[in-house]
Structure formats: structure tokens, C-alpha cells
TORGU-222977 format. One record per atom (N, C-alpha, C, O): residue number from 1; chain; atom name; y, z, x. Coordinates in steps of 0.02 Angstrom, whole numbers, plus 32768, in hexadecimal, padded with zeros to 4 digits. Each point is the difference from the previous one (the first is absolute). Layout:
! TORGU-222977
+-----+--------+-------+------+------+------+
: num : chaine : atome :    y :    z :    x :
+-----+--------+-------+------+------+------+
: NUM :      A :    CA :    Y :    Z :    X :
...
+-----+--------+-------+------+------+------+
//
This chain:
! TORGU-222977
+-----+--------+-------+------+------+------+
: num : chaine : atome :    y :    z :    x :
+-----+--------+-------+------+------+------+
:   1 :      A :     N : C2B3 : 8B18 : AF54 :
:   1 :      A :    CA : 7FF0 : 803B : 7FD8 :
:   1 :      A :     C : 8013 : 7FF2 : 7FB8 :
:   1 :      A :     O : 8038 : 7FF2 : 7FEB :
:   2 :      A :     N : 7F96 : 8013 : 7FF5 :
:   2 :      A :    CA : 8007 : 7FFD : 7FB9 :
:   2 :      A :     C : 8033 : 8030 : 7FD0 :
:   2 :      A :     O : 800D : 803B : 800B :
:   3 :      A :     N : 8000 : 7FAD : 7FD5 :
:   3 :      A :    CA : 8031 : 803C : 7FBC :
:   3 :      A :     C : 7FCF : 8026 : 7FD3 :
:   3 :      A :     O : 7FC7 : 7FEF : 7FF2 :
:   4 :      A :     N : 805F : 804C : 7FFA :
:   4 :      A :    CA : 7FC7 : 8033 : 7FC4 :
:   4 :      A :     C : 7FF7 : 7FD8 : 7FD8 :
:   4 :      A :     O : 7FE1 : 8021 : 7FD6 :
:   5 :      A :     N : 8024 : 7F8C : 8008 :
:   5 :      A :    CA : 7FFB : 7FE5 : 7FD7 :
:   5 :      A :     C : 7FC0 : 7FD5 : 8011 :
:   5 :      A :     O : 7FD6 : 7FE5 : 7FDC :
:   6 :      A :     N : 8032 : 801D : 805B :
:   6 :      A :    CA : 7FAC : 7FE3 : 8016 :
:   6 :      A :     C : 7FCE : 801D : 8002 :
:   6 :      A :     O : 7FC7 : 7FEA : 7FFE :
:   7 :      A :     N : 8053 : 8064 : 8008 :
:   7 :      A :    CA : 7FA6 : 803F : 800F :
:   7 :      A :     C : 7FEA : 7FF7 : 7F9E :
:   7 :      A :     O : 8026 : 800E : 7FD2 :
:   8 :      A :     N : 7FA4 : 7FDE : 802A :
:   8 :      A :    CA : 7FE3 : 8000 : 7FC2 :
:   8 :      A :     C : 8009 : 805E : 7FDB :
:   8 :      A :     O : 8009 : 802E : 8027 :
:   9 :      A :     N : 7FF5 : 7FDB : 7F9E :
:   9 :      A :    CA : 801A : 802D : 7FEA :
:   9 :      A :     C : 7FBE : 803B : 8007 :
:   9 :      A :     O : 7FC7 : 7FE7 : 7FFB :
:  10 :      A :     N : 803D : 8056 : 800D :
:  10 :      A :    CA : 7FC5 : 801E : 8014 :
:  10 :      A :     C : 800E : 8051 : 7FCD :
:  10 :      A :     O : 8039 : 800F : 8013 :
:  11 :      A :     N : 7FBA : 8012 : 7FCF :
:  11 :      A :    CA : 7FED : 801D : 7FD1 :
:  11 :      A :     C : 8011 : 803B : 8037 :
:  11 :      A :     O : 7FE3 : 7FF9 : 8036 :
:  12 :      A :     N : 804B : 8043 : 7FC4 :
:  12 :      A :    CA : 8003 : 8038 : 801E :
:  12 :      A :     C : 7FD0 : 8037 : 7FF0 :
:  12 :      A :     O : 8000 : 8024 : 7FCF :
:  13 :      A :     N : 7FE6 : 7FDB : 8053 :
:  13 :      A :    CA : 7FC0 : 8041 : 7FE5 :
:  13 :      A :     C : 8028 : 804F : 8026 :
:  13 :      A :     O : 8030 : 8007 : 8025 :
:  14 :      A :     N : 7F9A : 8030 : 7FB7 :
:  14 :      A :    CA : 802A : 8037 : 8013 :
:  14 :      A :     C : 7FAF : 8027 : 7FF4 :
:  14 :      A :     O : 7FDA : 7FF3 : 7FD2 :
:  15 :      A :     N : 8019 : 803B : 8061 :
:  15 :      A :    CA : 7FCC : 8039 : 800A :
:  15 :      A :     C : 801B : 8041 : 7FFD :
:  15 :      A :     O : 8039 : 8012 : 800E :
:  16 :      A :     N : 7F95 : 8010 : 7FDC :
:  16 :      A :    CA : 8020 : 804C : 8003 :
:  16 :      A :     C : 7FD2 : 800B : 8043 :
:  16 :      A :     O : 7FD4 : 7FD7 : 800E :
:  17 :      A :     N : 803A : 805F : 801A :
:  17 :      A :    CA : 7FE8 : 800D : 8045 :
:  17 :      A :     C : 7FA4 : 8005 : 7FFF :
:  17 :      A :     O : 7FE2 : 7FE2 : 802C :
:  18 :      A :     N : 8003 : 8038 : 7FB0 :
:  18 :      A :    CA : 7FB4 : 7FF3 : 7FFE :
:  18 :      A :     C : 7FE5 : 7FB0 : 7FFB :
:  18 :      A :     O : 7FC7 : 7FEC : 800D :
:  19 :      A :     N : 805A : 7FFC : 7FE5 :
:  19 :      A :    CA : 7FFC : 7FB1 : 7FEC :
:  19 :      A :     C : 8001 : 7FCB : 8044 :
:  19 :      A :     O : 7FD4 : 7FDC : 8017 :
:  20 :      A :     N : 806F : 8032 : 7FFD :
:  20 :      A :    CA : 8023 : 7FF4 : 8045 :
:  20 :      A :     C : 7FB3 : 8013 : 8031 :
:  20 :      A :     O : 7FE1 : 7FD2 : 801B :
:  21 :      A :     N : 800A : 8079 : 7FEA :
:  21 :      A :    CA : 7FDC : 801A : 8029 :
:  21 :      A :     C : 7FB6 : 7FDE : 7FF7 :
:  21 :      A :     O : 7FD8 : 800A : 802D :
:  22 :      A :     N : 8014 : 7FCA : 7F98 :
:  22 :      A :    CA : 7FD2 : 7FF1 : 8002 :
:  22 :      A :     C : 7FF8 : 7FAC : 800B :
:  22 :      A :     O : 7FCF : 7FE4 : 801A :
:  23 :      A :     N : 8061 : 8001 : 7FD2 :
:  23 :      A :    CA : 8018 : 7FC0 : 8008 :
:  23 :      A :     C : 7FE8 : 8000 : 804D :
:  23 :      A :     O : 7FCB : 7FE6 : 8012 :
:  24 :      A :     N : 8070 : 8042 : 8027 :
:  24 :      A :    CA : 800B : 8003 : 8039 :
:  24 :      A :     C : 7FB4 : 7FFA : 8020 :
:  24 :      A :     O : 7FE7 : 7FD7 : 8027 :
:  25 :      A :     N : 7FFD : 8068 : 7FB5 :
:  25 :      A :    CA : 7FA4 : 7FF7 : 802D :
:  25 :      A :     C : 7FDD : 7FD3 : 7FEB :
:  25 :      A :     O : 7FDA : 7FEC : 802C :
:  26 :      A :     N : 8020 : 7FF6 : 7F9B :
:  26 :      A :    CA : 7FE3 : 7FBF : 7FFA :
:  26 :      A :     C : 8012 : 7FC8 : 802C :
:  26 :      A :     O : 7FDC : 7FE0 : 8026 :
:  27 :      A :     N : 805D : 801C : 7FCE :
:  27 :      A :    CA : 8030 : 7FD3 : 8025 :
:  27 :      A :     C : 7FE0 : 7FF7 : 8039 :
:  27 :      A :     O : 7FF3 : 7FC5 : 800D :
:  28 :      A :     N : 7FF8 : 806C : 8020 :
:  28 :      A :    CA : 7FFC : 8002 : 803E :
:  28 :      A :     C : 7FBB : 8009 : 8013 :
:  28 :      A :     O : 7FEE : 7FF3 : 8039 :
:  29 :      A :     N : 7FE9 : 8022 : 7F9C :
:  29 :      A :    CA : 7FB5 : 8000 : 800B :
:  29 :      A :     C : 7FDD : 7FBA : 7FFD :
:  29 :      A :     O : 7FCC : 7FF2 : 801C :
:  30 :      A :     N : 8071 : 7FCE : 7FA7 :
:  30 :      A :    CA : 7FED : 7FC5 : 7FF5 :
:  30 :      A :     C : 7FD7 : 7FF5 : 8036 :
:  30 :      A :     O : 7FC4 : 7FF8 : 7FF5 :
:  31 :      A :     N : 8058 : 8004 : 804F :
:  31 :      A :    CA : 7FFD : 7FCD : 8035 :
:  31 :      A :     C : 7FB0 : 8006 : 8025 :
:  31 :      A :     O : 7FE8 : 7FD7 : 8027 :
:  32 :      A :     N : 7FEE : 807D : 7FBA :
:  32 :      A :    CA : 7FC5 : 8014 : 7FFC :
:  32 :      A :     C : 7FCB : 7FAB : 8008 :
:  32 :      A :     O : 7FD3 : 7FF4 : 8029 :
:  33 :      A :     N : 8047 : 7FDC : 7F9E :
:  33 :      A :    CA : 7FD1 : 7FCC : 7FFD :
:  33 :      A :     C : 7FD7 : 8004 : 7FCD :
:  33 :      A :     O : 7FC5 : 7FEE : 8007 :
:  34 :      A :     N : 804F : 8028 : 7FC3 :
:  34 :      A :    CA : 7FE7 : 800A : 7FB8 :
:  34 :      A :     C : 8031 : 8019 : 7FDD :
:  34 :      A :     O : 8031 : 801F : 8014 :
:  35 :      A :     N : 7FC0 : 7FD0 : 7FB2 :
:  35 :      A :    CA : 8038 : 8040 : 7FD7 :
:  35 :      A :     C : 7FF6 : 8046 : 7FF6 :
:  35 :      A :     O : 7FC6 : 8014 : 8006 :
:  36 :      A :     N : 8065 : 8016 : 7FEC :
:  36 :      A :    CA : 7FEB : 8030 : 801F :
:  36 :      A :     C : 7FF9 : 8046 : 7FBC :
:  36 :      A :     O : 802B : 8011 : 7FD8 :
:  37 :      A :     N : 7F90 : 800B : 8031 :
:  37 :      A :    CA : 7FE5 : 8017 : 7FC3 :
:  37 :      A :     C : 801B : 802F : 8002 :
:  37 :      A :     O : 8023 : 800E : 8031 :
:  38 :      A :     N : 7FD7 : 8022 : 7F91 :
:  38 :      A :    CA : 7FF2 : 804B : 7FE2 :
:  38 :      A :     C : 8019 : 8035 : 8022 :
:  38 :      A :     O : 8033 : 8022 : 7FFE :
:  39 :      A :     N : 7F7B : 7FDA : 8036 :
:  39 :      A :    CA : 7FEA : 803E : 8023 :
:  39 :      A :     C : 802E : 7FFC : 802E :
:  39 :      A :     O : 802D : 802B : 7FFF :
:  40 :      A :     N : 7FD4 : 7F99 : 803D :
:  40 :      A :    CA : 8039 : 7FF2 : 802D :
:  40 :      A :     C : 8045 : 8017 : 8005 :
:  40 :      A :     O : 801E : 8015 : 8032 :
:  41 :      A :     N : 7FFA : 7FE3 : 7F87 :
:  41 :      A :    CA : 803C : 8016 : 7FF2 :
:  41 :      A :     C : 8003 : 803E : 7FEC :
:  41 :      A :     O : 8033 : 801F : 800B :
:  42 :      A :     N : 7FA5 : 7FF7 : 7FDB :
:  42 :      A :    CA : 7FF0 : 805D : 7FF9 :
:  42 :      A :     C : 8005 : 8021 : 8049 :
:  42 :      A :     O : 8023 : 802E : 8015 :
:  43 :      A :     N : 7FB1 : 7FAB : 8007 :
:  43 :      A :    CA : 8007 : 8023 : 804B :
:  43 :      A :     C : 802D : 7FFD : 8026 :
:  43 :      A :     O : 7FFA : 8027 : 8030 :
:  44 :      A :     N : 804F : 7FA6 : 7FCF :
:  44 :      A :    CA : 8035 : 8027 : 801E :
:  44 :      A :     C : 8014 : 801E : 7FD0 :
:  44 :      A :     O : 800D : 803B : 8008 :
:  45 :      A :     N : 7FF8 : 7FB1 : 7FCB :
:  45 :      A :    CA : 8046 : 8028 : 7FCA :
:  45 :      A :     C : 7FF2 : 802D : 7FF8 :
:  45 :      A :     O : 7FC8 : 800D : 7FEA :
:  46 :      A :     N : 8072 : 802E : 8028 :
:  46 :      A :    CA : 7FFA : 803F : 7FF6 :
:  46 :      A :     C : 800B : 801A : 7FAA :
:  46 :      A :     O : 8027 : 8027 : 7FE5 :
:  47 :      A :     N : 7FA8 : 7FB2 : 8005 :
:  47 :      A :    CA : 802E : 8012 : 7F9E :
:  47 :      A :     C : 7FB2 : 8013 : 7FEA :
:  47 :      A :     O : 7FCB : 7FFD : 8020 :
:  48 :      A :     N : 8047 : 801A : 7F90 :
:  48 :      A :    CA : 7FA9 : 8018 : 7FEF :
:  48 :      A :     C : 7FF0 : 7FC1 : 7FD0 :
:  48 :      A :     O : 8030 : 7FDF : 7FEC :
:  49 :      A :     N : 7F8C : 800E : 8000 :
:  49 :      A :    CA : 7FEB : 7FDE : 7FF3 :
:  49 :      A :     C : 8026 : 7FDF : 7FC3 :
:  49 :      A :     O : 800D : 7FC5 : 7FF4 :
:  50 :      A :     N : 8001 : 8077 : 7FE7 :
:  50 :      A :    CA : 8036 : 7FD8 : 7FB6 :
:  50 :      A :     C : 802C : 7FDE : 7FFE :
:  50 :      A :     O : 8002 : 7FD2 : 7FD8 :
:  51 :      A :     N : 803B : 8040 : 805C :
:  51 :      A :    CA : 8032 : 7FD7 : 801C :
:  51 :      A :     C : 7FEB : 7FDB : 8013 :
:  51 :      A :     O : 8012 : 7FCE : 7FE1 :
:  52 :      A :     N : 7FC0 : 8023 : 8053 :
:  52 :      A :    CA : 7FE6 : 7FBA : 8027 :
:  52 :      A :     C : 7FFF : 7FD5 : 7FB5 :
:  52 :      A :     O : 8028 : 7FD4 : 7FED :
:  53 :      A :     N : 7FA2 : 8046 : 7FF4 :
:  53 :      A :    CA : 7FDE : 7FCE : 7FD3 :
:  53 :      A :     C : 8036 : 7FF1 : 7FC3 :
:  53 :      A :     O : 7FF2 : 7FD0 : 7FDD :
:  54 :      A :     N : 804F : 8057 : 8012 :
:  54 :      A :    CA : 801B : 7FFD : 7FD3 :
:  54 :      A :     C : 804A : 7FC6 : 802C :
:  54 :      A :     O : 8009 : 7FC9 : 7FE7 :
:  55 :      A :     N : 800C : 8041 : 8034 :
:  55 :      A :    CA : 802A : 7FD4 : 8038 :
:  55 :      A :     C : 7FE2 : 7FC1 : 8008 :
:  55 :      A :     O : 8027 : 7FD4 : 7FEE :
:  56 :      A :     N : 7F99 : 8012 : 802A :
:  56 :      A :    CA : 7FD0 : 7FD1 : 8004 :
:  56 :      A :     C : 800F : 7FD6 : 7FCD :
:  56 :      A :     O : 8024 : 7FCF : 8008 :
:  57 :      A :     N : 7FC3 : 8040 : 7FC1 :
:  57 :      A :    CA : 7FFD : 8004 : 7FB6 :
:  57 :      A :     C : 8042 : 7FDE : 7FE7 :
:  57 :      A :     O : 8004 : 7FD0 : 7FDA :
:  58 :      A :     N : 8027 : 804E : 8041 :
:  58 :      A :    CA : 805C : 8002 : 7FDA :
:  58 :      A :     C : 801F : 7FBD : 8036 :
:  58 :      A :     O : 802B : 7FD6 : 7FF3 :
:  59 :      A :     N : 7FB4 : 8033 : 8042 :
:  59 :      A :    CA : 801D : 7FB1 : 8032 :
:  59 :      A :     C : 7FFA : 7FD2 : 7FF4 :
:  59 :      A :     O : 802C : 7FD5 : 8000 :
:  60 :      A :     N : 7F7A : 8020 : 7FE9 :
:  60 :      A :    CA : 7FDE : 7FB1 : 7FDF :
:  60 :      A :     C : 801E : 7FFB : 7FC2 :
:  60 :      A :     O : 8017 : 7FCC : 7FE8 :
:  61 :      A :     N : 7FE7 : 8064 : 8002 :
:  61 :      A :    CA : 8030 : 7FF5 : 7FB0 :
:  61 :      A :     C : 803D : 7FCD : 8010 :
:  61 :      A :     O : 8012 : 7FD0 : 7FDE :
:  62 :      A :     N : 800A : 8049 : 8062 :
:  62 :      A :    CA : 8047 : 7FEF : 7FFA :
:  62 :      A :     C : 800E : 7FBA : 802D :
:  62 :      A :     O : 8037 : 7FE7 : 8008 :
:  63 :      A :     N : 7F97 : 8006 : 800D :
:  63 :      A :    CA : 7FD9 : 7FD2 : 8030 :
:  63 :      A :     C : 8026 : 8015 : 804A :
:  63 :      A :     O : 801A : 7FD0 : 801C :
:  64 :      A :     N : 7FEB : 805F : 7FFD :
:  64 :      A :    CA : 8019 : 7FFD : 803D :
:  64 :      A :     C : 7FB6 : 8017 : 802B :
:  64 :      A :     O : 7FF6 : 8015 : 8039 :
:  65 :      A :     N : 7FE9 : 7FDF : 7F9B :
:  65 :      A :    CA : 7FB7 : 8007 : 802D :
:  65 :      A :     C : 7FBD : 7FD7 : 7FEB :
:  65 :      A :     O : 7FED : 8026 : 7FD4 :
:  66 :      A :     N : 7FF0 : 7FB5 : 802E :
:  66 :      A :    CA : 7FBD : 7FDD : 7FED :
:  66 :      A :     C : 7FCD : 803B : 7FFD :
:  66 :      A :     O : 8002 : 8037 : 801C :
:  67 :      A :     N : 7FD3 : 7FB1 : 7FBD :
:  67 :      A :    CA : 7FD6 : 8036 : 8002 :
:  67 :      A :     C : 7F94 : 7FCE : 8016 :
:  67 :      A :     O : 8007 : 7FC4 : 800B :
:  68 :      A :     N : 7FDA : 8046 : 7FF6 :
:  68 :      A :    CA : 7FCF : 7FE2 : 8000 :
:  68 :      A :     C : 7FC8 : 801A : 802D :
:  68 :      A :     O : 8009 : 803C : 800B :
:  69 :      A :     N : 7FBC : 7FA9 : 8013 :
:  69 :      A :    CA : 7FC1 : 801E : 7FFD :
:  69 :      A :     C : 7FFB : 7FF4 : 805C :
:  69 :      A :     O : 8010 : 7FCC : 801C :
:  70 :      A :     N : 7FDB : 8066 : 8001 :
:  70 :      A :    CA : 7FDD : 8001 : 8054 :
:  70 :      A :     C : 7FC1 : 8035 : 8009 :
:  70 :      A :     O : 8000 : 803B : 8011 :
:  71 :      A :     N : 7FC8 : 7F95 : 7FDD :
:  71 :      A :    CA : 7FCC : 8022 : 8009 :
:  71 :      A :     C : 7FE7 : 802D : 7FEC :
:  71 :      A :     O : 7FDF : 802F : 8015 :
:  72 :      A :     N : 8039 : 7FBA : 7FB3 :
:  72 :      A :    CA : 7FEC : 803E : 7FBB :
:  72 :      A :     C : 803F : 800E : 7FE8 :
:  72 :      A :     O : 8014 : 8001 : 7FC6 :
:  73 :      A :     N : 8009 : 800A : 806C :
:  73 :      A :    CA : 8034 : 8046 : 7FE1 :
:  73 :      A :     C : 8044 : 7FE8 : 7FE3 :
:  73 :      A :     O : 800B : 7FC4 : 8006 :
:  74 :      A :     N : 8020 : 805E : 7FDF :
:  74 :      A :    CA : 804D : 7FE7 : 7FF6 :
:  74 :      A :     C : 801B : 7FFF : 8046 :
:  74 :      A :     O : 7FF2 : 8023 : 8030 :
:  75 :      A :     N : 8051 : 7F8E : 7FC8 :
:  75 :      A :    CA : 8009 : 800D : 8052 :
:  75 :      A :     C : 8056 : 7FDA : 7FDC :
:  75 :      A :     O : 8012 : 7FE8 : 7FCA :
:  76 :      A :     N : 7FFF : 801F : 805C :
:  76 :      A :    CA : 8056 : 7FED : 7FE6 :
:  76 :      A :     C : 8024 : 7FE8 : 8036 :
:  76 :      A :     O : 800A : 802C : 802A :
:  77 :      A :     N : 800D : 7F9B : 7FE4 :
:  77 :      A :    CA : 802D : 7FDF : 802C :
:  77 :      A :     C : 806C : 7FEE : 7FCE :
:  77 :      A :     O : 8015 : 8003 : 7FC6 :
:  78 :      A :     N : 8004 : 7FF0 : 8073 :
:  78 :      A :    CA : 805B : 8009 : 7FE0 :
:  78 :      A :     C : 7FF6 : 7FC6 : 7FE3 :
:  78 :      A :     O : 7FCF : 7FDC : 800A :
:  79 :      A :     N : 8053 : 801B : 7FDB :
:  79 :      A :    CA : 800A : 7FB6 : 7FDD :
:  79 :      A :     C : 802E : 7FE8 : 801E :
:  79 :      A :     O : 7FEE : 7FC7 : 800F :
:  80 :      A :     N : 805F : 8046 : 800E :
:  80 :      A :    CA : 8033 : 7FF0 : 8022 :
:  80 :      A :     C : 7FE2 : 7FDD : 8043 :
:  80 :      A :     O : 8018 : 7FCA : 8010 :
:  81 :      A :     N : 7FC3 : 804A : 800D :
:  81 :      A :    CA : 7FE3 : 7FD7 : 8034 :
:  81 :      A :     C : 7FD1 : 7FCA : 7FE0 :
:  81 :      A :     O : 8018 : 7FD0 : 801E :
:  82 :      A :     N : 7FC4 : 801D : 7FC6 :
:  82 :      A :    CA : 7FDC : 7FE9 : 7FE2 :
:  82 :      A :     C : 7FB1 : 7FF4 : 801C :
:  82 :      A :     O : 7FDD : 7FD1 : 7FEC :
:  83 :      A :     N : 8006 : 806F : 8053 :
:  83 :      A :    CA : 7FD3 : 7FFE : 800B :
:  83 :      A :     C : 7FBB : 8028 : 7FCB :
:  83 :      A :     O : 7FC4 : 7FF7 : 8006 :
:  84 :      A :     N : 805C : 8031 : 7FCF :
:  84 :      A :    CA : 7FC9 : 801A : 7FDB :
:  84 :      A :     C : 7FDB : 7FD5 : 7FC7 :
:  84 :      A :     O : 7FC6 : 8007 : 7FED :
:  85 :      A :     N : 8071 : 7FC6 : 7FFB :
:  85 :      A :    CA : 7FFE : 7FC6 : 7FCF :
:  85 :      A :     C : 7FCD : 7FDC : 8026 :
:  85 :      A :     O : 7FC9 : 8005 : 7FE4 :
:  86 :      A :     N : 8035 : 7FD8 : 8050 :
:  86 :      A :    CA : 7FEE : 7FD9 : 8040 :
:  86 :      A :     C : 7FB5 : 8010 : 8005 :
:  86 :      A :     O : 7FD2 : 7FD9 : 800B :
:  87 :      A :     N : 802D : 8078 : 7FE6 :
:  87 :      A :    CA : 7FA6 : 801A : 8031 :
:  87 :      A :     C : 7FF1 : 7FEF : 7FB4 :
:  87 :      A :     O : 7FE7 : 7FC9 : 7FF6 :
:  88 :      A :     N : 8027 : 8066 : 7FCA :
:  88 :      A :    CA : 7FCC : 7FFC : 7FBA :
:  88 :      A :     C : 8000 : 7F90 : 7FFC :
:  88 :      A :     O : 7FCC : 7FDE : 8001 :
:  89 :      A :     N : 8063 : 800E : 7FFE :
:  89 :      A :    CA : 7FFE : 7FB7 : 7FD8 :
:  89 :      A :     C : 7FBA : 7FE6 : 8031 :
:  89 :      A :     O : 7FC8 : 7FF0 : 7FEC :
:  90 :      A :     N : 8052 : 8015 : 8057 :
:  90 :      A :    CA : 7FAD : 7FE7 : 8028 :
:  90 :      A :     C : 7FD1 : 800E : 8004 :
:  90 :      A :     O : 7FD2 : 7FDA : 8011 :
:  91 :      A :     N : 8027 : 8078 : 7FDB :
:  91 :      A :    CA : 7FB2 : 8007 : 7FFF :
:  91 :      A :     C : 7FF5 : 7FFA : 7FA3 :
:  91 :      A :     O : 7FC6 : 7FF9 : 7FED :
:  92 :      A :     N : 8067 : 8009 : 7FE8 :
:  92 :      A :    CA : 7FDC : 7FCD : 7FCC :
:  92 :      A :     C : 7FDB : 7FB0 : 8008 :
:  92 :      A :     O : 7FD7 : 7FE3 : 7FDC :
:  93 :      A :     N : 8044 : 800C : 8057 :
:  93 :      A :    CA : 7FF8 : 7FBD : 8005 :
:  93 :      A :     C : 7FC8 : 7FF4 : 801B :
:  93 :      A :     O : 7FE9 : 7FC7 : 8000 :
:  94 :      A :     N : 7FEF : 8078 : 8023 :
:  94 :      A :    CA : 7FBC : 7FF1 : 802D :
:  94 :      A :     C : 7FC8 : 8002 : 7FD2 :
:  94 :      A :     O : 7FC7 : 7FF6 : 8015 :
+-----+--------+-------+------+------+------+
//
């Protein structure tokens, strides 16, 4: 078992609870098999469209979220996992 001098140094992030709540459903819709858009995330989240879109907005800013394109639409994967990075970099690549 390694020492705290071995875990590479990792940047403490901090959410306010709408953040957390949206992180969480992305988070978990990832595994959908795309990244996961807009509307998707409108449709669980119980929030109104401003918050969605203003939270959205305030995450990629802060990079705790990717932001990029699924079939038109805005679609947003975590960055901490590094599957949303993963779907936009490859389908640039097609």
C-alpha cells in the first residue's frame, strides 16, 4: 500500500446541491451509451429550464463537465470519469 505521497495531487472540488444533483444524473445516465443531452437531462431533473441551463453552463465553465454535440443537440458527459471526453474526441475523429 502506497503513502499519500504517492496518490498524485487531485484538486478538491466543491458543488452546491443543484450541481451535485446534476452531476449525479449525468453521472449515471453516462452508461445510456452516448453522452447524454439536454432534453434527457430535463427529463429527470426536477428543476426549470433556467437552472438546468444556467448550472450546465456554470459546470463546463468549471470543467467538472464536457460539453459537446449528440445528434444535433447539446449533450454533456463528467469529466472525472473521462467518458464524456471519450464519446465527443471519437466521433470528431469519424
Amino acid at each position: 500500500m502506497g503513502t499519500s505521497s504517492d496518490r498524485p495531487y487531485a484538486e478538491p472540488m466543491s458543488m452546491n446541491e443543484v450541481e451535485a444533483y446534476l452531476y449525479e444524473t449525468i453521472a449515471t445516465l453516462e452508461h445510456i451509451g452516448h453522452p447524454v443531452t439536454r432534453t434527457e437531462i430535463a427529463a429527470i431533473a426536477d428543476l426549470d429550464d433556467t437552472t438546468i441551463d444556467r448550472t450546465l453552463r456554470d459546470m463546463t465553465d468549471h470543467g467538472l463537465l464536457v460539453r459537446g454535440d449528440h445528434d444535433g443537440e447539446p449533450a454533456y458527459g463528467s469529466s472525472a470519469g473521462g467518458l464524456g471526453g471519450r464519446w465527443f474526441e471519437n466521433r470528431q475523429r469519424r
